[in-house]
N, C-alpha and C positions, 0 to 999 in steps of 0.2 A: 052348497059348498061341499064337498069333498074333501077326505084326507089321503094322502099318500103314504101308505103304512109300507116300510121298508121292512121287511123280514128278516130275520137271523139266517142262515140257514149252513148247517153243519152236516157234513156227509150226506146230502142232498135231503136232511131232514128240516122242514119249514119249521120254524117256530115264532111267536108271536113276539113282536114289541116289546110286550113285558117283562119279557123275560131279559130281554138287553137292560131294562132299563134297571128290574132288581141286579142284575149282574153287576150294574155299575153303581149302582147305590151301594151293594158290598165292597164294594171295593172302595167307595169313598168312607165308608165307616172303619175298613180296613186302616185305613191311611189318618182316620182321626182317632185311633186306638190308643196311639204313641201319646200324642197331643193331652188325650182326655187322662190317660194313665201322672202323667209329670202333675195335672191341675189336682187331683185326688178324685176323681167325678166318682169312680166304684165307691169311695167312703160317705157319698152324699146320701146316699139313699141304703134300704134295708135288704133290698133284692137288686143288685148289681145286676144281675143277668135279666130281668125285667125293664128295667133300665135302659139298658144299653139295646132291647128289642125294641123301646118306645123310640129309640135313637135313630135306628133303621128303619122303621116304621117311617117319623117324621123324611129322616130326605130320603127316603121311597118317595114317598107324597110330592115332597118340593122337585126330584127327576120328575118326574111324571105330571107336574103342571107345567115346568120351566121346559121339557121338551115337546 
């Protein structure tokens, strides 16, 4: 089986899948910034900014099995 890896590709520069896929993982942590900020999520924990990188981490993880 093979896979069909679609390229990025910017000013005729190739870049890898992964890179789309962190791209759009920032942007969906972008968009749950608002959301997490109203629940209090930065006050749960001691290191907010470690935190919010485990955040991006996990749906890194979940783009990148779901696609």
């Amino acid at each position: 089986m093979t896979h069909d890896f679609h390229e990025l590709a910017i000013g005729g520069v190739l870049f890898a899948p992964f890179v789309t896929y962190a791209l759009g993982a920032f942007a969906i942590v972008l968009l749950l910034r608002p959301i997490l900020h109203l629940i209090g999520f930065a006050k749960m924990f001691s290191h907010s900014s470690i935190a919010e990188l485990s955040l991006y981490v996990m749906v890194l993880g979940t783009v990148v099995l779901l696609v």
